[in-house]
N, C-alpha and C positions, 0 to 999 in steps of 0.2 A: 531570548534574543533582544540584545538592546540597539537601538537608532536613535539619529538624530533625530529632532522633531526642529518643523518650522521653514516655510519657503513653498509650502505646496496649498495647493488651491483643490478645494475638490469641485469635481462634476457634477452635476445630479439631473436627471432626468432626461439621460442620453435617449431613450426611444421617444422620448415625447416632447420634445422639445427642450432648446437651451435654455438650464436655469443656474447659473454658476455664484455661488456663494462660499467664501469663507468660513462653513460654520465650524470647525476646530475650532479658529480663532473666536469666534463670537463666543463659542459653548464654554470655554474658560473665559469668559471674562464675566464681571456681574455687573456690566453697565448694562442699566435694564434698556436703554435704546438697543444694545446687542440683544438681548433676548426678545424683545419686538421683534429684530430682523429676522432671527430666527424663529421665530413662528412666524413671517410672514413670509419667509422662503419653503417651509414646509408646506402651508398651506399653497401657497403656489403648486407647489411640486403634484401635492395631491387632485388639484385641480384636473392637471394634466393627466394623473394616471385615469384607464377606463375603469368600469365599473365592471367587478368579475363576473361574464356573462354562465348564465345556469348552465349552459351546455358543459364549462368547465369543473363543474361538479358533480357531473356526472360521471361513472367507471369509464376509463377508454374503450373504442371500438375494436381496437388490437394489443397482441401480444407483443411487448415491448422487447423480450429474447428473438422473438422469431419475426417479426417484420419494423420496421424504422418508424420512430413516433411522427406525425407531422405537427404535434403540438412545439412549441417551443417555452420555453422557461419565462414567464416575464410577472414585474411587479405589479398587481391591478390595488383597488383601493375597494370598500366594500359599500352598499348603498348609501348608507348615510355618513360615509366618509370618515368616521372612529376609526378604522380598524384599517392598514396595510397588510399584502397578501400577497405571498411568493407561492406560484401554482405553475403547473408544467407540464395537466394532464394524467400522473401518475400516483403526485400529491402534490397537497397543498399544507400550508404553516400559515398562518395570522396574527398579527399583533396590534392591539389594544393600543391606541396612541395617548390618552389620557383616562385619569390625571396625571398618572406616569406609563411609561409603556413595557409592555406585558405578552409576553407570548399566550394566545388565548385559546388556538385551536391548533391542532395538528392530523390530517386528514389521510389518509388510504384512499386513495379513489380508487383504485385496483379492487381491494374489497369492499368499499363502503363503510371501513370503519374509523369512527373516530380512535386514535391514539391518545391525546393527550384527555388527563380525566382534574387536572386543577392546574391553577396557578403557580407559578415561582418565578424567582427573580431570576433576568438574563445572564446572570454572574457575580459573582460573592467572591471580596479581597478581602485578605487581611494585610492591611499595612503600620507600618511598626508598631505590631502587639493586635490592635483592634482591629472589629470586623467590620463591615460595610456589602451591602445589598446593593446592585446595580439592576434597578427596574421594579417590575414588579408591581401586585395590587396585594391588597391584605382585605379580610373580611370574606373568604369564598364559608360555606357553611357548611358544606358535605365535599371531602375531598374524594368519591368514589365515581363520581361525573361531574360535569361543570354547563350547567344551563347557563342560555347564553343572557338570561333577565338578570341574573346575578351580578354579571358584568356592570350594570350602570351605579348597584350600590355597592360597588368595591372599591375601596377609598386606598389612598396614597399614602406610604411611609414617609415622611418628612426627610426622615433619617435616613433612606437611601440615596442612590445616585440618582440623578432629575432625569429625563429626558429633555433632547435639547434639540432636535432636529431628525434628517434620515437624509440618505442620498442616497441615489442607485447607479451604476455603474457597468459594464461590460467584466466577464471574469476576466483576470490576469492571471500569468502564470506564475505557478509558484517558484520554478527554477529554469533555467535556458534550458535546450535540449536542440542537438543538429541536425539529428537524421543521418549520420554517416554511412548509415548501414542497411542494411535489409532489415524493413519493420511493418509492420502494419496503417493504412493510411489513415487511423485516427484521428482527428484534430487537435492541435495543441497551442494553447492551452484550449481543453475542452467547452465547446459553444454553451452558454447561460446567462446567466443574472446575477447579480450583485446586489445585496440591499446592505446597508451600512447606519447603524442607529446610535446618534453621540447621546453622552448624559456627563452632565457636569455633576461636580459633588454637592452634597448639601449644605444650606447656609447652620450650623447647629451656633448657636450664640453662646457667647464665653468658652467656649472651646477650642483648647490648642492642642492639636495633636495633627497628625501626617496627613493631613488634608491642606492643612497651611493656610493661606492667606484664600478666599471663596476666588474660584474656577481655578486655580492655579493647576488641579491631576482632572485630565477628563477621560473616559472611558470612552472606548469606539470598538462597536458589536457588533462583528461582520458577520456576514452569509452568502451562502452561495448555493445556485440552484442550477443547474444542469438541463440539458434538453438530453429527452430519450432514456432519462433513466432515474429511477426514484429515490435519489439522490440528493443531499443536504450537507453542504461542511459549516463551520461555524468555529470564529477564534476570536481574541479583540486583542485591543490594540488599549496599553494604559501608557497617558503621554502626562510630563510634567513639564511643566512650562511655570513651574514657582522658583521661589530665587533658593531652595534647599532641597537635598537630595528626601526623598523615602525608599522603605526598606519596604518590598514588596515578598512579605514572609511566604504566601501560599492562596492560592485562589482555586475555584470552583469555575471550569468555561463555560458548563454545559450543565443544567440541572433539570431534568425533565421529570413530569408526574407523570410518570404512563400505567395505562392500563394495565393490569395484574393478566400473566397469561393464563395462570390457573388459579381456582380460589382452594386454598387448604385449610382444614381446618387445626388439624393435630401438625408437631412439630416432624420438621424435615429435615434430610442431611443434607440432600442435594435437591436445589430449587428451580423450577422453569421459569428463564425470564422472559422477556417480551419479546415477541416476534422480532428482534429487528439486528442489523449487523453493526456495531460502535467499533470505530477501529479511527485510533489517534496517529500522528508521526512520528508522536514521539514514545518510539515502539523498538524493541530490544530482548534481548536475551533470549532469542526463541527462533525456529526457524516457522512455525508455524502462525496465523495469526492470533490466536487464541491465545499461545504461551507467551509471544511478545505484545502482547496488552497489557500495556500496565498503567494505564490511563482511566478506563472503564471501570465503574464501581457501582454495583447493584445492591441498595441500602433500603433499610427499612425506614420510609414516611412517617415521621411525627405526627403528621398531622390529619393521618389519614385514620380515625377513629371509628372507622366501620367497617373494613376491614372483615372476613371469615375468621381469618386467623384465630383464636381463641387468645393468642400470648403478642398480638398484631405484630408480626415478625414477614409478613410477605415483604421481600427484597422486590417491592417495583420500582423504586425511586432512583432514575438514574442520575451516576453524577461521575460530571471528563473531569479529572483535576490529578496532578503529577503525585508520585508515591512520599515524594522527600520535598523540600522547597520551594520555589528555586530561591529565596533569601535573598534576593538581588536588592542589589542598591540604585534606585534611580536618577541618577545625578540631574538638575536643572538642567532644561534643552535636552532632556533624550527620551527615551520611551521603551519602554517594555512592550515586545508581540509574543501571546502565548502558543502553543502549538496549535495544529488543528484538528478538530474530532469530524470524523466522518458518519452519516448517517443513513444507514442503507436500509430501505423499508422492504420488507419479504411483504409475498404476497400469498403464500404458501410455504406450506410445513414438508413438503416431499425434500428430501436431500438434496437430489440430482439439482433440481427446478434451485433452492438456494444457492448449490456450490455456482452452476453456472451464474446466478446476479454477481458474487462475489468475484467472479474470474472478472466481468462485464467492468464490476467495480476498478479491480487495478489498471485493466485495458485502460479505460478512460483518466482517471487520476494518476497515471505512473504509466504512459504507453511505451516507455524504453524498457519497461520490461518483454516487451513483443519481439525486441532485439532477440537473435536467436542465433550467433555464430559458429559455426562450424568447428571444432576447437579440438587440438591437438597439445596433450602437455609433455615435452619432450625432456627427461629426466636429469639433463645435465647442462651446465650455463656454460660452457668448451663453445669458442664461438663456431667450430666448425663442427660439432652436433649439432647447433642452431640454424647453420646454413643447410647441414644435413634436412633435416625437421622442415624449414621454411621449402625449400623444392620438393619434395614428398609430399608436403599440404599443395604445392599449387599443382601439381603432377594428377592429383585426385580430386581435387576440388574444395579441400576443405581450407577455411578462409582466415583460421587465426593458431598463432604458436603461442603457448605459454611456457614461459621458464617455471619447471616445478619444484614444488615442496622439494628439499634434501638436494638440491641439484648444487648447491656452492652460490647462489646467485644472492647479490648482498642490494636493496635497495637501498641501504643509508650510506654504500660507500658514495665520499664526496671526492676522488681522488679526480683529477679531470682527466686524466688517461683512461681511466675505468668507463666513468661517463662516455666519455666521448668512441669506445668500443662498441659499445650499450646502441651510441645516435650512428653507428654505422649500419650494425646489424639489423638497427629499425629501415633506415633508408633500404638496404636491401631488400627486408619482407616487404616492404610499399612497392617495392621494384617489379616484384614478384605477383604484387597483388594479394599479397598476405600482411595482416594485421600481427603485431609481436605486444605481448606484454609478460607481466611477470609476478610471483609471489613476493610478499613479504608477511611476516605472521608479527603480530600486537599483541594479545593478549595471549594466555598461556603460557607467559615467562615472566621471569626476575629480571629487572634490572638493576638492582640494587635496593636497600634498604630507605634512604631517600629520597627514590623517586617510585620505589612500589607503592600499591592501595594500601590505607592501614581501616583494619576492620575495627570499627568502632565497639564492637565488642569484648577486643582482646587486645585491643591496642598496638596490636603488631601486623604484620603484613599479610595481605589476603582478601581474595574475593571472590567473588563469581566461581573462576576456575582455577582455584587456588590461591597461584599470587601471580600479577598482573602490574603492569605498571600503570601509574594514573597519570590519564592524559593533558592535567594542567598542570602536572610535574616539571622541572626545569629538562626532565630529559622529554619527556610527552612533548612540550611544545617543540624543541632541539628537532623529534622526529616528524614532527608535519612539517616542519620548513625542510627537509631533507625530500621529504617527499615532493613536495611541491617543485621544489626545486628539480627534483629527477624529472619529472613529467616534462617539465618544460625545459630541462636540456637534449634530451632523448626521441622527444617525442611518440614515447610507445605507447598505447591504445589499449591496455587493460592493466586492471591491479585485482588480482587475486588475492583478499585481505584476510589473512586465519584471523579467527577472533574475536575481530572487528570491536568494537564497544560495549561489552555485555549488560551494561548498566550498574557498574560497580559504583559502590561512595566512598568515599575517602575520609578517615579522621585525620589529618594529618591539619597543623596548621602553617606549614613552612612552605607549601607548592607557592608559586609566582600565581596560579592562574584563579586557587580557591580559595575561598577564606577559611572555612570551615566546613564541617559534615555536612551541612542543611543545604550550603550552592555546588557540593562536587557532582553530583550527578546532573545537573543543567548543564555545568558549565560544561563536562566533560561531551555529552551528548551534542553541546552545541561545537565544539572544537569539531567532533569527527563529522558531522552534517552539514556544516559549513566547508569541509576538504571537498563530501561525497559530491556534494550542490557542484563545487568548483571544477572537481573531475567532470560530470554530466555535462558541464557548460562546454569543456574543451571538448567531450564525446569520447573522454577514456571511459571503456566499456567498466563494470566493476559486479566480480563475483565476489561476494559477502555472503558466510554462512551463517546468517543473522537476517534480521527481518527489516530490513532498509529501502526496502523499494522504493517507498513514499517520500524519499530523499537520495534518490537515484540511483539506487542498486538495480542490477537488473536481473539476477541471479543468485537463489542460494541453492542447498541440498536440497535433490527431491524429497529426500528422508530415508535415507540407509544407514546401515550399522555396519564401520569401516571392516570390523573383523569379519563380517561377510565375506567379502572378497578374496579371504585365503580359504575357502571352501573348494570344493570338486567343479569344476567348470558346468557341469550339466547342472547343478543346485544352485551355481549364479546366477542362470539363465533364469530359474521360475523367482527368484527371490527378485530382481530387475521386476519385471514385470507385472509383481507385486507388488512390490514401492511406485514403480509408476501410477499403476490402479490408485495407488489410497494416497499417492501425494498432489494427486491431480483434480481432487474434490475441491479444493481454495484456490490452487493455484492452475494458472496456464503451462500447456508444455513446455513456455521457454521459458517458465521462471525457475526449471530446478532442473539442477545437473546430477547427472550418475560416475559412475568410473566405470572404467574397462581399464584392466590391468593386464597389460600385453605384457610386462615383467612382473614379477613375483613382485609382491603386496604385502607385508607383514606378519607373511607367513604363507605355509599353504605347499610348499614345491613348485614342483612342474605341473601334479596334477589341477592346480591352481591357474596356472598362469596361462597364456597362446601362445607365447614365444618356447620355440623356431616359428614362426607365422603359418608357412608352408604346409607344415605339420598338421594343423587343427584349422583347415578352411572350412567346416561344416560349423563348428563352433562359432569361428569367427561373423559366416555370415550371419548366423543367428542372433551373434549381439550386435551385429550392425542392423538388423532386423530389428531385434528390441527398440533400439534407442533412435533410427531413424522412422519406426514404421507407425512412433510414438510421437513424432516431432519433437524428441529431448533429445538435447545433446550432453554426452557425455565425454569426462575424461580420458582421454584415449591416452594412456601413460605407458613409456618405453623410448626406446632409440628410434624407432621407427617406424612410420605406417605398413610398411610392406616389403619382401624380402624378396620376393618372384614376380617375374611378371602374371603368374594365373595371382595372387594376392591382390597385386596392384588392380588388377581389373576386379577381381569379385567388392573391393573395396569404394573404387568408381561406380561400381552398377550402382551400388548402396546409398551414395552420394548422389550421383544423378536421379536415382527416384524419388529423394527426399527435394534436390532440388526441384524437377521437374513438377512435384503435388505439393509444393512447399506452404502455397498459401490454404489447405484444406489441412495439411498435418499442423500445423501451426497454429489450427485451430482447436477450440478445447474439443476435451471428450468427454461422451457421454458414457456413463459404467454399464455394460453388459452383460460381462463375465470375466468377473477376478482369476487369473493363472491357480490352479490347485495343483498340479502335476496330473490331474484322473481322467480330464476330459479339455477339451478345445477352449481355448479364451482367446481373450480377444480384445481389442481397443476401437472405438467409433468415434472418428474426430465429424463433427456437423458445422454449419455454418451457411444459415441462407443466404449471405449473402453473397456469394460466390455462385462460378456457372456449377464447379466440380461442389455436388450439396453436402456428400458425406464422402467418406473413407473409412472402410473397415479392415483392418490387420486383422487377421485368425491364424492361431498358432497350434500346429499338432504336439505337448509334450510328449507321448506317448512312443514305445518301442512297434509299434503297430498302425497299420493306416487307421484313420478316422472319418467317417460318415455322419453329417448329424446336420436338422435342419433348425436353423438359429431362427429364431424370432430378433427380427432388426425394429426397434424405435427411430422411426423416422422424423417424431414430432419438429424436432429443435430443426431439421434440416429445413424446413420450410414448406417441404414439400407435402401434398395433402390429395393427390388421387391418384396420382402411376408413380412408380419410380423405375427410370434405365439404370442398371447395375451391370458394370464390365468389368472381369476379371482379370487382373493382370495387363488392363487396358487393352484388351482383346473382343472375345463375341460379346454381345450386350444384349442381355434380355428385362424386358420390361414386368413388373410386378406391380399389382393392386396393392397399393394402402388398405390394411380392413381399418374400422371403424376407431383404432385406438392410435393410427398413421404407423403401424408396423407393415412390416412386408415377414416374412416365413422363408431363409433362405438356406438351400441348400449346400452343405457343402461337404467336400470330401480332400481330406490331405493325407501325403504319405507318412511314414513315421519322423516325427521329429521336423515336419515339414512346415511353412510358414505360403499364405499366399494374404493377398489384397486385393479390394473390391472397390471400384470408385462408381457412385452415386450419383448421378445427374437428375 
């Protein structure tokens, strides 16, 4: 992402008093009167901040999943005033402010242990051709721990980037966000700290190369620290303020020495890395987060010579930095901002206890994904199917129409008749109280030989998923002004995007938008994340079956396999609620969508499909059961929600329960028992912080009634000596927590039978 640079002031030392200094401006400049100010506005700054009292290094007194931190995130400074320190109760991070500064320690308070075991520099650029070090000390002598006496004789690289001050700040948001709709009351942007560390470059004598005239490129090293959750982002910002452009080939944002999880000593296929969760924005091709990281790189330390390893091959050495580029060019007056890496510190190896940090994680950085609408995709763009569709959602409850896949609905037509069909049918779902939006599919097509991807391999068209067009193409950019333009003549409230941006690269050098191989994946990435940012801001809602949250998606696939759904209706059911179980370990209920194929699906017949409605209401409720009883909403694809009135109401009860427990289903779940088809499963959504503590759905697959008493984990509910459990919001009996906050419960359903339990 490039900006302007110039015209802004920063703040520093918002909690502790006003100390406002220019230092951008001073840190590029080499009047040594400006480097005075600037160490004597740091030192100011430091004055102010406190000294981090021992109690803050101490473990917390509480579980940060299960009851509310009262610590808050703030900057302190360390006794003898060396070292700044972002801490928040859960962890803490330090940095070394001279001779240059240096990340020095990075802590666990949770468990008491140190993370970081050496030195390395804040971030490493190469600009046109060469490298450069931003921070940083040299001299540590065993990179397997890092005593802190080492610190005073570890001397400074001339040659990297100087340090030049620090400011601290309140966080800001990374995108707009309105609240249109039913969501979680989160804070946004999320309550923390800001510490921000400039460095100019270095004075190197008789040397001309992309550093230019001295202070002309200065580097600015953000961070951000969060309240209530063990949490750390980190991106920077390279601004050029010289009177010539540089080519910023490829950087390093993030380069951590951490602790080795395991020590091996014989060679390995597959390696444990360090406790902890790294997840970038700038994240693609995947719906999972693991597959769409393509940022994170776990590499073997040079310099780590003691090491088990016998062939020193342990990959502990982390490092954030983009797979290709971005090759940008930074023209005078503007500035490069990198993506951002996020750093989530586990505090434990149990699964359950991880997946829930990482749900906790998106809640807080991406709370539009708590967004969770009710959503019907009505299979034909006929406007009076849509009016059909739009009174059928408000008739039952459910709050939003989508035009689907295969329906004839074109979002690049620009005809203004067409459009202006489009801004009716919106004004009426609004009328109704129903939300309308619509498909359009991007990737997984040709559009031609001149504006498809060319695979730098083969030099002909191809990528990702096959052949795709490239989004800085003459026709790529053609289709975001199209879109853009639809939103804002229409005004409809969701874009269901197939495709999305899988992170293709382009050889081609004729696009308007790229130069070459090395910028089409930045560029392309920044085209579609710049639309998504813009949709968020107006609050069109956006399912993306890709990994975009972090740039405002609020929905992809919980993770099913489409040819599923032309299966036997009764093998849907267990397979649903399968995919739910295992896509619900990363993600919240409401970040992943299923299907329900009320018409035939790609196959299958009738024994496939619910339609005549009438016909298969056992069925029916059971997947309204699935997918409401899960707090996931799913595709409900056909002409219709319901053909009778006993339909229409069995389709209401299922609605109103979901609405009525909405904030307890909407919360995540805990795994109890995965659907096998053999015995009773089941889903536990918890949440202390509500009155209703838990919810548990149990499902009988079975051709025979079922008896069987569950052991409930009540841990994550909060609760810890009785728990009231009523069935079906009915009698309520009360049970002992034993010693591990389980209760033992009883239950019995008829064949093929489904009931619920809510937890107080």
């Amino acid at each position: 992402m490039l900006k302007r640079v110039g015209g802004f002031i920063y703040f520093a030392g918002w909690l502790f008093g006003s100390v406002t200094f220019n230092m951008a401006a001073a840190a590029a400049s080499d009047d040594p009167n400006s480097q005075r100010q600037i160490s004597s506005a740091t030192d100011a700054l430091l004055e102010r901040l406190p000294v981090l009292p021992a109690e803050r290094k101490r473990a917390p007194d509480s579980d940060w999943l299960v009851s509310p931190m009262t610590r808050r995130a703030a900057v302190y400074r360390s006794s003898d005033a060396k070292e700044v320190i972002l801490n928040n109760g859960l962890i803490s991070r330090s940095w070394r402010l001279g001779p240059n500064a240096a990340n020095v320690a990075f802590e666990n308070l949770m468990s008491d242990a140190s993370l970081l075991r050496g030195v390395k520099p804040e971030v490493t650029l190469e600009l046109d051709g060469l490298s450069y070090e931003v921070g940083g000390l040299k001299g540590q002598p065993n990179y397997a721990y890092l005593r802190k006496e080492w610190l005073e004789s570890m001397t400074n690289d001339t040659k990297s980037f100087q340090f030049a001050g620090l400011e601290i700040g309140p966080v800001q948001e990374r995108l707009p966000w309105k609240r249109k709709r039913y969501s979680s009351d989160v804070p946004w942007p999320p309550p923390g700290v800001a510490l921000t560390l400039h460095f100019r470059p270095p004075v190197l004598a008789g040397q001309s190369n992309a550093l230019g005239a001295p202070g002309s490129l200065t580097v600015s090293v953000h961070y951000e620290m969060y309240d209530g959750i063990p949490l750390i982002t980190k991106w920077f910002t390279l601004s050029n303020a010289g009177p010539q452009e540089v080519m910023l080939n490829t950087f390093k944002s993030e380069i951590l020495a951490l602790v080795e999880y395991e020590s091996v000593v014989d060679h390995r296929e597959r390696w444990e890395y360090p406790n902890v969760h790294i997840q970038s924005d700038y994240s693609f091709r995947g719906m999972d987060p693991q597959t769409a990281n393509q940022t994170t790189h776990w590499v073997v330390d040079p310099q780590y010579k003691t090491q088990v390893s016998s062939a020193s091959q342990t990959p502990n050495l982390l490092e954030s930095r983009p797979p290709i580029g971005p090759s940008l060019r930074i023209d005078p007056g503007q500035s490069f901002t990198s993506f951002r890496t996020f750093e989530l510190i586990h505090d434990s190896t149990d699964r359950e206890r991880k997946g829930l940090a990482v749900r906790q994680f998106y809640r807080r950085m991406a709370p539009w994904v708590t967004e969770n609408p009710i959503m019907m995709h009505v299979r034909s763009s006929e406007p009076a199917a849509i009016r059909k569709a739009i009174d059928q959602c408000a008739a039952v409850g459910f709050e939003m129409v989508i035009i689907s896949f295969w329906s004839g609905f074109d979002m690049e037509n620009e005809d203004p008749a067409y459009l202006a069909q489009f801004k009716d049918l919106t004004d009426y779902a609004h009328s109704r109280g129903i939300e309308l939006g619509a498909y359009s599919l991007l990737a997984s097509r040709s559009v031609g030989p001149k504006d498809d991807v060319i695979d730098p391999k083969t030099g002909k068209a191809g990528g990702v998923f096959g052949v795709s067009p490239c989004l800085e193409s003459r026709w790529g950019q053609n289709y975001f002004r199209k879109l853009y333009a639809f939103f804002e003549k229409t005004g409809m409230d969701l874009l269901e995007h197939d495709g999305s941006y899988p992170g293709d690269v382009c050889a081609s050098t004729n696009h308007p938008g790229h130069l070459q191989l090395e910028d089409s994946q930045w560029t392309q990435w920044t085209r579609i994340t710049d639309f998504y940012r813009w949709c968020r801001g107006r609050d069109v809602y956006l399912n993306v079956p890709d990994h975009y949250y972090l740039n405002g998606s609020s929905k992809c696939a919980m993770g099913y396999r489409e040819s599923n759904w032309s299966l036997p209706r009764a093998q849907q059911l267990i397979h649903a609620r399968q995919n739910i179980y295992d896509g619900t370990w990363e993600k919240t209920p409401s970040m992943g969508w299923m299907m329900v194929p009320l018409v035939e699906y790609g196959g299958g017949g009738p024994a496939a499909t619910i339609e005549p409605l009438h016909q298969h209401l056992d069925h029916y409720g059971l997947t309204l059961a699935n997918n409401f009883g899960a707090g996931v909403q799913a595709c409900y694809r056909g002409p219709r929600l319901f053909d009778t009135d006993d339909t229409k109401q069995l389709v209401k009860t299922w609605v109103d329960f979901y609405r009525k427990h909405r904030a307890i289903l909407d919360s995540d779940l805990v795994h109890v028992r995965r659907a096998d088809a053999r015995d009773l499963d089941c889903y536990l959504h918890v949440n202390p912080r509500l009155k209703e503590k838990a919810l548990l759905m149990v499902f009988n697959p079975l051709d025979q009634p079922a008896r069987k008493t569950m052991r409930i984990p009540l841990y994550y509910s909060g609760l810890t000596d009785k728990a009231k459990v009523a069935e079906h919001d009915e009698r309520t009996r009360t049970y002992r927590l034993d010693r591990s906050y389980d209760v033992d419960l009883p239950v019995s359903l008829p064949p093929q039978g489904v009931s619920w339990f809510v937890v107080y």
